[in-house]
N, C-alpha and C positions, 0 to 999 in steps of 0.2 A: 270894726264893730265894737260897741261898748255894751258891756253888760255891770253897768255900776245897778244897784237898788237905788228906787227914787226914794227921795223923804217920805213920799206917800205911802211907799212899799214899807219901808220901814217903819213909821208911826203906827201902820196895819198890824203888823209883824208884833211891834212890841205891845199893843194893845190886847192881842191875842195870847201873847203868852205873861200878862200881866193877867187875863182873864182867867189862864189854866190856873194860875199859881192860887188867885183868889177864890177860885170855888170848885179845886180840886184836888186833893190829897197825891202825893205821888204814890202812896201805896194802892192806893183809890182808879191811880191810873195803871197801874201794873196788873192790878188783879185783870181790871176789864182788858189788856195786851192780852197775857196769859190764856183767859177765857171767849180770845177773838170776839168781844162784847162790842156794842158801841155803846157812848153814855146820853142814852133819851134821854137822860133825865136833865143834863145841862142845855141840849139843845133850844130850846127857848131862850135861855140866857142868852146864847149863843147869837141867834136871830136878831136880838134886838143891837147885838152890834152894827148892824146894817148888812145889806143883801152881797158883797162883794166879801166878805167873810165865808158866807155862803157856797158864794158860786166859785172861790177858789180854793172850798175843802170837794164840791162835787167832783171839780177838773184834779187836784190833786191829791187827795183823799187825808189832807194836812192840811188843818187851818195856816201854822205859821212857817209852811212855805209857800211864800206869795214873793 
C-alpha cells in the first residue's frame, strides 16, 4: 500500500495554507485556539475555494489536512 499525497492533495494543502497566511494573523489565530472560537468571519472566503476544501475541514476538522 502507498500512502504518497497526490499533486492534487497537495496543491489543496498548499492553497489552504497560502489562504491562512493571507487573511489571517497568527495571533488572530491563537486567540480564537485559546477561546475554542471558530472564525465565521473567513468562512466565505473560505468557500469560494471550492466545495472539497469544505468537505475535508467537515470530515477532519482542518482544512490543510487533506
Amino acid at each position: 500500500m502507498r500512502f504518497e499525497t497526490t499533486k492534487q492533495q497537495k496543491n489543496m494543502r498548499d492553497d489552504v495554507r497560502g489562504f491562512i497566511e493571507r487573511y489571517s494573523q497568527r495571533d488572530y489565530q491563537r486567540e480564537l485556539d485559546k477561546k475554542e472560537l471558530f472564525p465565521h468571519d473567513l468562512w466565505d472566503k473560505l468557500a469560494d475555494m471550492g466545495p472539497s476544501v469544505l468537505v475535508s475541514m467537515k470530515n477532519t476538522g482542518d482544512p490543510a489536512v487533506i
